[in-house]
N, C-alpha and C positions, 0 to 999 in steps of 0.2 A: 185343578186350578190353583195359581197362587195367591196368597192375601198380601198385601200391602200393609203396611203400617206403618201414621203417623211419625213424622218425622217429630221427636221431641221438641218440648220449649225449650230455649235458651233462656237458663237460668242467670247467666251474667249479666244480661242486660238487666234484666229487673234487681237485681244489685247494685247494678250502678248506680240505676237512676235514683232509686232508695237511696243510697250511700251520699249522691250529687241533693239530696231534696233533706239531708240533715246537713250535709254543709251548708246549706242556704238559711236554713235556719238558722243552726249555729252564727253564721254571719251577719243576718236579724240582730241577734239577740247581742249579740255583741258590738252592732254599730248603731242600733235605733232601740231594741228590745229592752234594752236596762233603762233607758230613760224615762221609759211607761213605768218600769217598777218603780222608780226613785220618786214619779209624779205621784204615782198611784198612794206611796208610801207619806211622800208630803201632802197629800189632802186628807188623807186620814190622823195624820197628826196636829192637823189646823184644825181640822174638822169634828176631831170627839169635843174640845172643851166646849163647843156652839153648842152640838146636841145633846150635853150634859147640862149646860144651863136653861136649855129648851126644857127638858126633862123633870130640872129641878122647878121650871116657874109652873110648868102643868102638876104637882103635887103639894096636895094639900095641907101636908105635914107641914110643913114649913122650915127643911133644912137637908143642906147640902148631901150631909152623911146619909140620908134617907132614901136619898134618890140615887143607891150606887146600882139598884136592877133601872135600867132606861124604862121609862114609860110603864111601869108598873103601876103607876096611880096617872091616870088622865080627870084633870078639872080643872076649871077657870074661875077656881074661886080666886084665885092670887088678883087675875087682871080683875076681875068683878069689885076686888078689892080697892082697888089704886082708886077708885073714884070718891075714894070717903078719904084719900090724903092731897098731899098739894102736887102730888106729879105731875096733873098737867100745866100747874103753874111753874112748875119748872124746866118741864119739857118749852114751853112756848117762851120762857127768860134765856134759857140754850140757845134756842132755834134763832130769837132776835140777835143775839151776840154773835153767836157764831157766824149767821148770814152778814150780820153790817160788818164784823171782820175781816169777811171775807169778801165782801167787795171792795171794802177802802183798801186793803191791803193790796188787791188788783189794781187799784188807780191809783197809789201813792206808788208804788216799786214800779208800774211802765211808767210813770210818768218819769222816776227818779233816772230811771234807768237809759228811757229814751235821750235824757239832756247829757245821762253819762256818755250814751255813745255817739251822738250826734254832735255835742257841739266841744268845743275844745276852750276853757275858759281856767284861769286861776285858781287853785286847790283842787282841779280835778284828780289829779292823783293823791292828793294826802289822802282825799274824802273814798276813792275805793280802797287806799291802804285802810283808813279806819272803819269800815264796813267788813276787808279781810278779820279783821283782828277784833274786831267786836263781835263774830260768829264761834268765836272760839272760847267764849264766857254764856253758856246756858242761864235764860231770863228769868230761873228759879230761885240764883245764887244772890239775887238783889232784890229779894222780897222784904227784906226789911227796911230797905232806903226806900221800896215802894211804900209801903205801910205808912212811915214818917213823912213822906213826900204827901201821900192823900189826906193822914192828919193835919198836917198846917195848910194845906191848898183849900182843907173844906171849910177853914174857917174865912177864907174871903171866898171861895166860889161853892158853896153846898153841893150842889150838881156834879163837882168832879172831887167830891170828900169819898172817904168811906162809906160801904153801903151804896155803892152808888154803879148802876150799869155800865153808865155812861163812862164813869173812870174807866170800868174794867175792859170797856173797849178800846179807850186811849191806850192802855196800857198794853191790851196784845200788840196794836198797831205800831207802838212802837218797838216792841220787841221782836216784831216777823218785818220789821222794814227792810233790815239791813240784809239779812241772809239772803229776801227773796227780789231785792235791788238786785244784789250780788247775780242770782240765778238768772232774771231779765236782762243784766246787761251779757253774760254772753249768748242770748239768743237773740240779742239786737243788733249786735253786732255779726251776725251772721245773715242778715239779708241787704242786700247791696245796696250801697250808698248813690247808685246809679239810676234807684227808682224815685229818690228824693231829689234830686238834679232832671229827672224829666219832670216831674212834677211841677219843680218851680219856675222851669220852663214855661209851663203850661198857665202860670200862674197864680200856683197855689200857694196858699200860707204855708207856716209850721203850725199852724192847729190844724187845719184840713189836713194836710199830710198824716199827722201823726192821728188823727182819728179816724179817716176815711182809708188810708194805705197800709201805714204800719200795724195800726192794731188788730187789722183783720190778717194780714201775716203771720202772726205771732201768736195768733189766738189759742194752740197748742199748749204753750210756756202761761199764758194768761189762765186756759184749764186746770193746768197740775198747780199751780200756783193760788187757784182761789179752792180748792178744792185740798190741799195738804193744808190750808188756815183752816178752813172750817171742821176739818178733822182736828186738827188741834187744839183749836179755841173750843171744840165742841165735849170734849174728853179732859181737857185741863182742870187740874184741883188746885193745887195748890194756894197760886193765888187767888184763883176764884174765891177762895175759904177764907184766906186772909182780907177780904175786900167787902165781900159780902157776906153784914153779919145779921141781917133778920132774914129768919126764915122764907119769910114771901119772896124775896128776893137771888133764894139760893139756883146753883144750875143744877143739871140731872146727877153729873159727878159728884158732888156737894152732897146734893140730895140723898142721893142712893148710899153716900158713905154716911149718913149719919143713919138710918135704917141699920148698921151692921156694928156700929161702932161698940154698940150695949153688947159685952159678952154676952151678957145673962138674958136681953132681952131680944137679941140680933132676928131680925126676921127676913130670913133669905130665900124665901118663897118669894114676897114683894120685891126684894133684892133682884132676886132673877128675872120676874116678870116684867121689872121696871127695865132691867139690862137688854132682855130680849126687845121691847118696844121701840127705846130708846136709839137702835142700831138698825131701824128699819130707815130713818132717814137720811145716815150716812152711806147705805147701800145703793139708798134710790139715787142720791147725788153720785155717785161714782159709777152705777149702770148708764149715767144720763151723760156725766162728762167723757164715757170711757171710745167714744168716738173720735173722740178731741184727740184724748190722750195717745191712740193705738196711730191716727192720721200723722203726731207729731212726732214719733218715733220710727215710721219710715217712711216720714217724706222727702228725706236725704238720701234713700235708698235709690232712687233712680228718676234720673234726669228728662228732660223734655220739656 
């Protein structure tokens, strides 16, 4: 009898496909693959100094250089602490400023904005040239004409002197008018002038129009808009410091810088503790508007 034997595998083929399954990846890596690294590589670089100051407010030493092993010492004596200083007097002076800045600054810029692109009337152009060119002088560089402006204001109106909240809210307001005018008017001028012309048809004013039509249109540009103020007014020192000079009165940035300022006594355990607190309400505001914001970014993407 004869035996038969198996016809061998064809090793080329399984070369191939091998060969064809590193191109593929190669090709990955090279058209979407690097862009995980590069993300991967940017969150970890945003990311250590957060969990380095996490690190540092959960240790009890109380300083920075202490805390270079992460999470080596876990306790809350830091935040346990903050209740014997004024933090939460200053966290609730922040919160007040920043929020009424950030909504006067959403109704002073549509309102400005909407007359810039709706209606057409004498000095409209001077008044966006000088909104162009007034963006281009940071509201830092005139702290001292603020200063001397609140000192003689407070001798006829106390309320808007130094020391005083309520200045220091005039004062962002009018320093984030122009930029965020500037930024309203071109997203008002991007929704047609066609919806204002049926409306009046219809019989509507320009107040209905502009509160009932326009501002729910725009509501995108009105998100990143009260939300880039309240970050700002919310983190700002400088003038803050310059304007508010009793303690009961200071903001969280103020605050927290006068904690560090003593070389010799600088306590940045509280420092950190107060920093990590502090940024929980700018997180919640921006998880809460980031609907707005992702809707306003591509709802130009596709038509219907």
């Amino acid at each position: 009898m004869s035996t038969r034997t198996a016809a061998p595998v064809a090793r080329p083929q399984r070369t191939t496909s091998t060969s064809g399954a590193r191109m593929s990846r190669r090709r990955w890596f090279a058209e979407v693959g690097w862009r995980h690294v590069v993300g991967l590589l940017a969150v970890v670089y945003a990311g250590f100094p957060i969990v380095y100051v996490i690190s540092a407010s959960l240790s009890e030493g109380g300083t920075l250089t202490g805390s270079n092993a992460l999470f080596a010492e876990i306790s809350t004596a830091n935040y346990a602490a903050l209740s014997d200083t004024l933090f939460w007097s200053w966290m609730v002076n922040t919160l007040v400023i920043a929020t009424v800045t950030g909504i006067g600054t959403v109704l002073m810029g549509a309102a400005a904005a909407y007359a810039m692109s709706r209606f057409r009337f004498t000095g409209r152009r001077a008044t966006l040239t000088s909104l162009l060119i007034i963006q281009m002088f940071p509201q830092m560089l005139a702290f001292v004409a603020i200063f001397l402006l609140l000192l003689g204001l407070g001798n006829v109106v106390p309320a808007l002197g130094l020391n005083s909240k309520l200045a220091l809210i005039c004062v962002y307001l009018g320093g984030a008018l122009g930029v965020n005018t500037f930024l309203m008017y071109g997203f008002f001028n991007t929704v047609p002038r066609e919806l204002d012309e049926a409306a009046k048809i219809d019989g509507a004013t320009h107040s209905q129009i502009y509160w009932t039509i326009i501002l729910r249109l725009v509501a995108p540009i009105l998100a990143v808009v009260g939300l880039l103020s309240f970050i700002s007014s919310f983190g700002e020192f400088l003038i803050a410091r310059v304007i508010l000079q009793s303690e009961a009165n200071w903001t969280i940035a103020v605050g927290l810088y006068g904690w560090v300022s003593a070389l010799l006594e600088a306590n940045w355990g509280l420092f950190a503790a107060g920093a990590v607190i502090s940024a929980v309400p700018v997180l919640a505001l921006f998880l809460f508007l980031q609907k707005y914001i992702v809707g306003g970014l591509t709802a130009g993407a596709v038509k219907g």
